[in-house]
C-alpha positions as a Markdown table, in Angstrom:
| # | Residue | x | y | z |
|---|---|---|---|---|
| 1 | Unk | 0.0 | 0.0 | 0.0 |
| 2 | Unk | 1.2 | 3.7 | -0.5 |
| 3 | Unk | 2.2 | 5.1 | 2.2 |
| 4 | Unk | 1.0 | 8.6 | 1.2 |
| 5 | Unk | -2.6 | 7.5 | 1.2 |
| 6 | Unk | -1.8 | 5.0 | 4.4 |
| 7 | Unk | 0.0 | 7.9 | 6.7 |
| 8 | Unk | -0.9 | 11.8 | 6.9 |
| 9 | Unk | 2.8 | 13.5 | 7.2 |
| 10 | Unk | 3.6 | 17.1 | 8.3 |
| 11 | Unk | 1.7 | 18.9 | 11.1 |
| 12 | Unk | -2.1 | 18.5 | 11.6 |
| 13 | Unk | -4.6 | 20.2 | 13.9 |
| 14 | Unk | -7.3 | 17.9 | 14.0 |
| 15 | Unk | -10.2 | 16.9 | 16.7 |
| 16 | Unk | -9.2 | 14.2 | 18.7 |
| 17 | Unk | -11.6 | 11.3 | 17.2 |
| 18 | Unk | -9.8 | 12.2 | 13.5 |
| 19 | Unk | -6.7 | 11.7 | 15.6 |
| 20 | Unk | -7.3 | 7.8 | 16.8 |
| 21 | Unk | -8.7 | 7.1 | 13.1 |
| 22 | Unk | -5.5 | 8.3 | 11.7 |
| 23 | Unk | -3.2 | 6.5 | 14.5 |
| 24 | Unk | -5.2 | 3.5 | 13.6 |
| 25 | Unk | -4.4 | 3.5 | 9.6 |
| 26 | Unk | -1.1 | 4.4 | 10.4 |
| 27 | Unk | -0.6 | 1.6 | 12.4 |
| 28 | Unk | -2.0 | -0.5 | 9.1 |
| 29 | Unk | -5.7 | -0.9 | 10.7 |
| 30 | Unk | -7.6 | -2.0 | 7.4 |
| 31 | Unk | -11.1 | -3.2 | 8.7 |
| 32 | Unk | -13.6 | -1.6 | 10.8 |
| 33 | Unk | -16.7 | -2.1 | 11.8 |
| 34 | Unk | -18.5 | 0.4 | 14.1 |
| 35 | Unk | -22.4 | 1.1 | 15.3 |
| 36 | Unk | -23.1 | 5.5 | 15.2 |
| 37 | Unk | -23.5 | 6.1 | 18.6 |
| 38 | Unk | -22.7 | 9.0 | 20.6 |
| 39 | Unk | -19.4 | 9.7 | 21.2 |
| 40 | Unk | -17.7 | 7.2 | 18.5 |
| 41 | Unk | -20.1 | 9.0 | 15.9 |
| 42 | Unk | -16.8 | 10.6 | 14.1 |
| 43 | Unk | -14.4 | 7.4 | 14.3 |
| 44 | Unk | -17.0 | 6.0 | 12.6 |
| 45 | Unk | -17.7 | 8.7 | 9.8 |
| 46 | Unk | -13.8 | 9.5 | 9.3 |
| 47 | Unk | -13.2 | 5.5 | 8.9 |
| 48 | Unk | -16.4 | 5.7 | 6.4 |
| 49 | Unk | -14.6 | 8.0 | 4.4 |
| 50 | Unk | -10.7 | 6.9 | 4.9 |
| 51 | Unk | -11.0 | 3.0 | 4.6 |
| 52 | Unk | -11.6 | 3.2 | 0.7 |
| 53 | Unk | -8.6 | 5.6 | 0.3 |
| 54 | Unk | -6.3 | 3.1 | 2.1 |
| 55 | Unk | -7.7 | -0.3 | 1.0 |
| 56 | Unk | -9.7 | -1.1 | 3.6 |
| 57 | Unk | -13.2 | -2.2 | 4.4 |
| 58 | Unk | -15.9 | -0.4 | 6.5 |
| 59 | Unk | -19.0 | -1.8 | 7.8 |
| 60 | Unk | -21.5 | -0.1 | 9.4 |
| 61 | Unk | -23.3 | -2.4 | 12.2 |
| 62 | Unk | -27.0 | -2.8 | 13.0 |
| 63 | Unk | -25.7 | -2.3 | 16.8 |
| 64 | Unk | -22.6 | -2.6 | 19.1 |
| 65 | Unk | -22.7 | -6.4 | 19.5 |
| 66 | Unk | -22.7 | -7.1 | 15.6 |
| 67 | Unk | -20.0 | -5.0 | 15.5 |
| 68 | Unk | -17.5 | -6.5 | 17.9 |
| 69 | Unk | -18.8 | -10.2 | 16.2 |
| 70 | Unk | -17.5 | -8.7 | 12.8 |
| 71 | Unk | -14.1 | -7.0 | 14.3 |
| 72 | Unk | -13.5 | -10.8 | 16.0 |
| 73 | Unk | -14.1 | -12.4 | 12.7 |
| 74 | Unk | -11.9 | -9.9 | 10.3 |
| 75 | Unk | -9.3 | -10.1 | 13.1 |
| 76 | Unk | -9.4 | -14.1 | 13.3 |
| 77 | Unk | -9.1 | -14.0 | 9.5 |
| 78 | Unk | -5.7 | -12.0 | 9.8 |
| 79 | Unk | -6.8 | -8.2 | 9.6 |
| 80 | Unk | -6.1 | -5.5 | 11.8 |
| 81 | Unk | -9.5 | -4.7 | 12.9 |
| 82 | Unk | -11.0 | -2.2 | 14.9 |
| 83 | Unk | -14.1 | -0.9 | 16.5 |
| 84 | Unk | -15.6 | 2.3 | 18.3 |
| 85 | Unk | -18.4 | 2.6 | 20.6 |
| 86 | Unk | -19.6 | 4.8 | 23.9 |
| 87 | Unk | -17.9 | 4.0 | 26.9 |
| 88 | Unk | -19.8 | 2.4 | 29.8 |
């Protein structure tokens, strides 16, 4: 994979959620699965829009438990999977 499209260089201000979606393609994350709830709502819309520009796959879950299933199963298979959701 490029890295160019993989890694943002240089200097970036950026909110914090952008901040763990780029740490996470940097550190080659290509599958993520993720349900839009309050306060994962941007992981999950950055990933929507990165994961094509990298390679990856994004699915968006019918709720937090599908997720985690499909993040288990991509990460089983060999991928460096991911997930966001609200904290407890």
């Amino acid at each position: 994979m490029d890295t160019f499209k993989r890694v943002l260089t240089g200097t970036h201000f950026m909110l914090g959620n952008y901040a763990v979606v780029e740490g996470a393609l940097a550190a080659g994350c290509n599958f993520f699965a993720g349900y839009p709830i309050t306060p994962a709502n941007e992981i999950s819309e950055r990933m929507a829009a990165r994961m094509p520009q990298v390679g990856g796959r994004f699915l968006q879950a019918e709720d937090e438990l599908c997720a985690i299933f499909a993040v288990t199963g991509a990460a089983l298979a060999g991928a460096k999977a991911m997930t966001a959701t609200a904290s407890a």
